[in-house]
N, C-alpha and C positions, 0 to 999 in steps of 0.2 A: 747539338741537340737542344731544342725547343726546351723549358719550362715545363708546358705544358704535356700531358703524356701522350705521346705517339701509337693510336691504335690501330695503326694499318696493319698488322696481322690479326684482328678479332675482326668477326662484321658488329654492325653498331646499328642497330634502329635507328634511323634518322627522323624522330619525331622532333616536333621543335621545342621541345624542351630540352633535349641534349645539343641541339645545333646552336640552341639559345646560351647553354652551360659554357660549352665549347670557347663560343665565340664569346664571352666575359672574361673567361678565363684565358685566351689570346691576346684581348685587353688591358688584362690587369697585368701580362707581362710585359707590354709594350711593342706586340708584335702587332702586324696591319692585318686588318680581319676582310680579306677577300674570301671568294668560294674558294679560289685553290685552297688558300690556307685553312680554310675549314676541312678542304676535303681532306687532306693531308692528315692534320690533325685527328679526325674522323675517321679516317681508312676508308675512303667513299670517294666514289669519281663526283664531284665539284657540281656536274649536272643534277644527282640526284637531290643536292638542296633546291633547286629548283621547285622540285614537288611540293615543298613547305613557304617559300617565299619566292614571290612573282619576280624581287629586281630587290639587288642591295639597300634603296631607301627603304623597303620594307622591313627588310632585316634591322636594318639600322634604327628606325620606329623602334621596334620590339624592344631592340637592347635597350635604347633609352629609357623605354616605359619603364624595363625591369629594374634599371639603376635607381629611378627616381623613386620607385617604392621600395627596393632596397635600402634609399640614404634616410629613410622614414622610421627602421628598424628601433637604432636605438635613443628613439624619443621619447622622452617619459611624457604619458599619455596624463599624467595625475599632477602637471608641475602646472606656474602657472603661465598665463596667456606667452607673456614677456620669451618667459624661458623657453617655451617650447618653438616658439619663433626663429628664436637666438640657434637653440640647437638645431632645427631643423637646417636651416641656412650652412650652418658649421659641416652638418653632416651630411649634406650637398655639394658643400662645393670638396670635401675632402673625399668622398667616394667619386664624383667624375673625375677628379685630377688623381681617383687612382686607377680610374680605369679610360685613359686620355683618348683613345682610338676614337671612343664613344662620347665621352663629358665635351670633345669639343665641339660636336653636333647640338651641343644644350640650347642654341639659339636657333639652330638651324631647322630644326625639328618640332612641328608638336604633337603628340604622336597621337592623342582621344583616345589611349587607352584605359586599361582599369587604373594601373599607378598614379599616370596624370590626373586622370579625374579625381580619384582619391585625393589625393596630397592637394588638389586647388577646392577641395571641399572642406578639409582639413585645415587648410592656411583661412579662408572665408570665417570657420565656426572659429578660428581665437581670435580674428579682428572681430565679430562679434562682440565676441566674450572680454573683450578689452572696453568696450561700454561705446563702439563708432556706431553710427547709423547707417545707414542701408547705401545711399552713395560715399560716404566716407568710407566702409569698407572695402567700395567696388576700388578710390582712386588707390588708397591704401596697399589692397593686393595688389593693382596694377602696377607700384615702383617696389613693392617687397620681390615678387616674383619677377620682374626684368631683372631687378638687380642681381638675384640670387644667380638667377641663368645665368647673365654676363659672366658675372667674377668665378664661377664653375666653367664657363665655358674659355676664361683667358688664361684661367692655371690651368685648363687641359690641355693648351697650345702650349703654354709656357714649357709643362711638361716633353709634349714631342720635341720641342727644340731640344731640349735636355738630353733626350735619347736617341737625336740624330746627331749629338758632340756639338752642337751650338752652343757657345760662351755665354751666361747669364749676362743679362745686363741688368742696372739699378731700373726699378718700377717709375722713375723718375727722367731716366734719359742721363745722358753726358751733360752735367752742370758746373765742367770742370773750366767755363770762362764766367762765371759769376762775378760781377765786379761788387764787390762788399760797399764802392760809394752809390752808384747808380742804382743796386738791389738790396737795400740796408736790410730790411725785413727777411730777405730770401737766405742773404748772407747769415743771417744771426741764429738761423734753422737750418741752414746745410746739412750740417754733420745728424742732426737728428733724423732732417729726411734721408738720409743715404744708409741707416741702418735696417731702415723700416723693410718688411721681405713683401712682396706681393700681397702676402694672405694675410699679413695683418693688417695691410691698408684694405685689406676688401671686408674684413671683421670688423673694423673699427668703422668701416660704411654701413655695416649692418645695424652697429649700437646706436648710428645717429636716425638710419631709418626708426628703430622703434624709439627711440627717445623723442621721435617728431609723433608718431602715433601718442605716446602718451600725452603731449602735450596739449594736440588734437582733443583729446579726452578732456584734460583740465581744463578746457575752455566753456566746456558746456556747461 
C-alpha cells in the first residue's frame, strides 16, 4: 500500500486543487504520477481528471508552477540580495529533488504561471538591488536561472535512478585510469574530487554565479 492515502471508498471532488495536492504528494513519494495513479489515489475513474486538465503536460505545468512557489516559502524576504539568491537556489533545487516525478520536468517546462512569474520577478528585483543595470540583470538572470533549473532538474533524475535501484555513480565519471604522470594536476585532486556529492558541486556553482555578480558590481 501507497504512502499516499487510499480514498477509493470516499468520493472526493475532483477540483484541481486536490488532483494538484494528490499528485505532489505521489511525487514526493516517488511514485509515477499518471491519471490511473491519480485515479486510484483519488477514488475516481482516471477520465474524470480530464475535466480539470486537457493532457498530462498540462498537469505537469501546474505541478511545476506549484513547486516553484513552493521552494520560495522559506526565503527570508528581509535578508540580503546575496543571501536570498543563495537560498532560493538551495531551496530549488532541494524541493524538486524531493519531489523527482515533477523537478525533473524543471528544464522541460515553463509553465507562465502565477509561481513562475512570481519567482522571475522576485530573482529580477535582487539582481536589481545588487546595484547591475538593466542589461546586466537581463544576462545575469539568464545564467542564475538556467543554472538553477539544470542542477534541480539533474538531482531529480539522479533521484529516479535511486528509486529504480540504479547504483550511484561519482558526479565525475569512472576516473579510475588517471595516470598521475600524464594528468599531474588532475592526479593531485582526485581524492578531493571523488568525495564531492552532486549537490555540493552544484552549490558551490551557485557561490561562483553570485560571486561573478558581485564582481560585476565592483566594477562600476
Amino acid at each position: 500500500m501507497s504512502a499516499v492515502t487510499r480514498r477509493s471508498k470516499e468520493r472526493v471532488a475532483l477540483d484541481r486543487e486536490a488532483i494538484l495536492a494528490t499528485a505532489t504528494e505521489l511525487a514526493a513519494n516517488g511514485e509515477a504520477i499518471t491519471f490511473r495513479s491519480l485515479g486510484t489515489a483519488l477514488g475516481a475513474d482516471p477520465t474524470a481528471i480530464y475535466r480539470r486538465f486537457r493532457d498530462k503536460d498540462e498537469l505537469m505545468a501546474a505541478l511545476l508552477d506549484g513547486l516553484i512557489a513552493a521552494s520560495m516559502v522559506r526565503v527570508d524576504r528581509g535578508a540580503s540580495w546575496r543571501d536570498q539568491l543563495r537560498d532560493g537556489a538551495v531551496c530549488t533545487i532541494d524541493t524538486f529533488s524531493a519531489h523527482p516525478q515533477i523537478g525533473a520536468e524543471a528544464t522541460a517546462i515553463s509553465t507562465g504561471g502565477p509561481g513562475e512569474l512570481a519567482v522571475i520577478d522576485w530573482i529580477l528585483d535582487q539582481l536589481a538591488r545588487a546595484g547591475l543595470d538593466k542589461q546586466q540583470v537581463v544576462r545575469c538572470y539568464a545564467a542564475y536561472s538556467s543554472y538553477v533549473l539544470a542542477a534541480a532538474a539533474t538531482l531529480s533524475e539522479q533521484r529516479l535512478q535511486e528509486l529504480a535501484g540504479v547504483p550511484p555513480t561519482s558526479w565525475v565519471g569512472d576516473l579510475r585510469a588517471v595516470d598521475p604522470v600524464r594528468h599531474p594536476s588532475l592526479a593531485a585532486v582526485l581524492p578531493e574530487l571523488l568525495v564531492l556529492t552532486p549537490r555540493e558541486v552544484f552549490l558551490d556553482g551557485i557561490d561562483v554565479l553570485l560571486d561573478s555578480f558581485e564582481a560585476i558590481v565592483g566594477r562600476h
